[in-house]
Structures are given as C-alpha cells and as structure tokens.
N, C-alpha and C positions, 0 to 999 in steps of 0.2 A: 795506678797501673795494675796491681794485683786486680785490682776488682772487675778491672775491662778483662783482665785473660780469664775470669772465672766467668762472668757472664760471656765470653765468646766459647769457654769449653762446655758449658749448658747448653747454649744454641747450639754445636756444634753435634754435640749429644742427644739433641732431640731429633734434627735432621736425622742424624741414624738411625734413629726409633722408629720416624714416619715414615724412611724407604723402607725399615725393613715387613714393616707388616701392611704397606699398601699394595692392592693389586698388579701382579707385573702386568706390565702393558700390550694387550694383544694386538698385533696389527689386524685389520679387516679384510676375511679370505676375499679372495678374488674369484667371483663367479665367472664360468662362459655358460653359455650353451652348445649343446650335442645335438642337433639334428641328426637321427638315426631314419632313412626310407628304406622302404623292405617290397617287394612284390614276388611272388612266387617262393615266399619262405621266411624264416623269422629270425630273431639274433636270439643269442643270451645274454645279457651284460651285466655286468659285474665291475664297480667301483668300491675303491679301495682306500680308502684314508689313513696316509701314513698315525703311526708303522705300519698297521698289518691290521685296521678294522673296514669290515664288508661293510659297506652303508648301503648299498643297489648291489641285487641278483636276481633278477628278472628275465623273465622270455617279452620279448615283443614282436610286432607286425606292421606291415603300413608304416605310419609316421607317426613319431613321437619324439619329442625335447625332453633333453633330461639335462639336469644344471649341476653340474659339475665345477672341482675348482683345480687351480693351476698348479697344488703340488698331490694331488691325488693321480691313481691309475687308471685310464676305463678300459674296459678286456671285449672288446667287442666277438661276437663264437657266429658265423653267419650257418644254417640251417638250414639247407632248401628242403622247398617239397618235393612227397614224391614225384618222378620224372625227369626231376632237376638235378642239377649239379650247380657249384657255386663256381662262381669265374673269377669276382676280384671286388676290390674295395676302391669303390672313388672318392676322394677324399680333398676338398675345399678347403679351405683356413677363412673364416671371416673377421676381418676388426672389428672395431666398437660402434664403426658409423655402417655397420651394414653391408661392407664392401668388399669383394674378394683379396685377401692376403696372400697372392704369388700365384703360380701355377697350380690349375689339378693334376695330384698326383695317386698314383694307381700302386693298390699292393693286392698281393697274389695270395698272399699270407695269410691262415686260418688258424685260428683268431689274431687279431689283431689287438695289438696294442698303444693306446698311447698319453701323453701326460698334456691334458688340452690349457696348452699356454693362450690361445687363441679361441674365438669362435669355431666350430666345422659343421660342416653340410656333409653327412657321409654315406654315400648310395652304394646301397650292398648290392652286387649284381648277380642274381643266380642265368645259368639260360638252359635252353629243354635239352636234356637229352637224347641224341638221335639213336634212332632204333630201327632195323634192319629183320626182312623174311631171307631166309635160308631157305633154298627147294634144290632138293638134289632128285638126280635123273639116270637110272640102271638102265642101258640096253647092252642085252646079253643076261646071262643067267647069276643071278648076286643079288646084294643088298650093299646098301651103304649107310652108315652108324654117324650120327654129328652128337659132336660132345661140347660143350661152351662153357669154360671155365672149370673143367675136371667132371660135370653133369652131363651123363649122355640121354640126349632127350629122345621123348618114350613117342611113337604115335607115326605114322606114314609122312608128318609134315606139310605143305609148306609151317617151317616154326618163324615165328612171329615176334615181334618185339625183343629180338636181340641187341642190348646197348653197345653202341661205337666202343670199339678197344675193347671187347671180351678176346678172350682165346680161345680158339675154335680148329678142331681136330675133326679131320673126315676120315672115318676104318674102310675101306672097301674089301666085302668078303666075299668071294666068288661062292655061287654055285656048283651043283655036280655036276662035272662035263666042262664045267670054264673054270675061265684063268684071268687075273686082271692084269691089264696091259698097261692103261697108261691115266692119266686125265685128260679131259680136252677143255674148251675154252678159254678162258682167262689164268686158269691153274696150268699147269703143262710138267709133265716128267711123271715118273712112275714111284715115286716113295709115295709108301702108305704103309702108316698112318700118316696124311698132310694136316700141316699143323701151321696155321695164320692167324695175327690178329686184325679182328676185323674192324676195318678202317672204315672212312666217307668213300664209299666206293659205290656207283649203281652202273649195275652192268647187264644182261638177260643172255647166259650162256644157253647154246644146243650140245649135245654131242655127237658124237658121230659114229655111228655100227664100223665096227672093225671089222670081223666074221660071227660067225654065227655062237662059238665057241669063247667069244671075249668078252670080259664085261667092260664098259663101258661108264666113267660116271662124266657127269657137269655138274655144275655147280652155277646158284642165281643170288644175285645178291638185289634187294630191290626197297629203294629208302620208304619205310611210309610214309604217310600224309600227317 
C-alpha cells in the first residue's frame, strides 16, 4: 500500500512538472476582412492589437482588404480631396459564407471606429463641395465691400467659387453727395454691414434706382457648374 501511494505521488509530481513548463495554450486569432472603398479621397487606418501595439498605419485609396482580427481596433480617418467634403461611413457586416450580416448602417462620425467581430464592406463617401459667384450691383454714388469668412475680397468681382456655408458680410459705403438707403432683392432692410451665411440658394437679383442721391446695392448668388 505504501508503495502504490509513492508511485501515485511521483506520477502526480511529474504531471506537475510537464504542465508547468509546457507551452500555455493559444487559441487561433480569428481573422475577418476590412474592405475599405475610397473615391474622391483617401482613409488613414490604423490597427491596434491589444494592449496598445500599432500593427497598420497607413493612407489608402480605391479599394483595398486588410485582414484584421476580432479583438483588435481599426480607426478608420476618411480624407477627402480637395473640393470635397466627407459625408459619412456605409458600413456592411458580412459572415463567413459571403452574405450580408443585418442592415446597412450609416455613421457620420470622423474617424471611425470599430472592433470587426464580423466581415465589413465599408464605403467612405466624400461628395463635392458647392460653390457659389457673388456680383454685387451700386446704383447711386458708393461701393460695396464682400467679406467671406472674416476675408474681404480684393478686385471689382464677380468672386467666384465661394463654398456653401461660408459667412458672408456686405459693407455698403456711400459716396460723396449719397447716402445708402436700403438693399433690394432677395436681401431687404437697411442694416449694413449685412451679414448671411451662404446657403443652396440660386437666385439673379436687379436693384432698383431710388434717386439720384441713393445708393443702391443687389446682391446675385449663382450655383456653378
């Protein structure tokens, strides 16, 4: 009886020995793929492998796969080109047979984040920037000053390629002998400096001679092509 509990505390002892210096046992990461499409502008991306190492920090364009795994970061930064602005993130989920995983969903969010448990398909969407001629119109003795965005632009004008949503100030300074009365067209009331931000608006104001003595401004807003 002694002899079987010595030989079972050797076995038991050895077992010991052979977990403790055998390799702990890794589970096999789980890859997806990232489908990243890009047109009119590029991403940054940037993966992260817990804790805290970069393994991808790249710029891309077009289309590119990047294989990623299920307890990692991807930090996607979308980039348009000039003209552009970014609009938003569509974003797929695909399973393992190829097949869409739920609804597309849309983020607005720059950059984006997220931890791809799933396959995704992820279409950055930039769209152009609209831009807008400003021509302003003196009858009567003055001038009229346009400023967009704190910059008062230098030159007789029509000015040219102002992006949608600037902030845009009109001075009107009379001449010797006049006095400024009012706006006309699509602006209306007498404060000046008038100050708007400029929207999706196409419109082709005139003004209209008050007397001889008034100045007069209009104002044209006209979408390019």
């Amino acid at each position: 009886m002694k002899t079987k509990k010595i030989i079972s505390f050797l076995l038991m002892t050895a077992l010991l020995i052979a977990m403790s210096i055998a390799p702990a046992y890794a589970a096999p990461k789980q890859k997806r793929e990232v489908k990243i499409i890009t047109e009119n502008g590029s991403v940054d991306v940037v993966i992260i492998t817990p804790p805290d190492t970069e393994r991808i920090n790249d710029n891309y364009s077009g289309t590119v796969t990047l294989d990623a795994f299920v307890n990692e970061t991807v930090t996607i930064t979308a980039i348009p080109d000039e003209g552009y602005s970014f609009k938003e993130f569509e974003i797929q989920a695909i399973n393992n047979g190829g097949n869409p995983a739920g609804p597309t969903r849309y983020f607005s969010t720059n950059p984006l984040s997220l931890e791809p448990a799933l396959h995704y398909i992820i279409t950055v969407k930039f769209e152009k920037i609209k831009t807008y001629t400003i021509t302003t119109g003196v009858i009567g003795g003055g001038s009229v000053s346009v400023a967009v965005d704190g910059t008062v632009l230098t030159g007789p004008g029509p000015y040219t390629g102002i992006p949608e949503g600037a902030n845009v100030e009109l001075t009107a300074t009379p001449g010797s002998g006049s006095y400024f009365v009012e706006w006309s067209g699509g602006i209306t009331g007498s404060t000046n400096p008038y100050s708007f931000k400029l929207m999706m608006i196409t419109m082709l104001l005139q003004s209209l001679m008050k007397t001889n003595l008034e100045t007069n401004l209009d104002r044209e807003y006209q979408l390019l092509p």
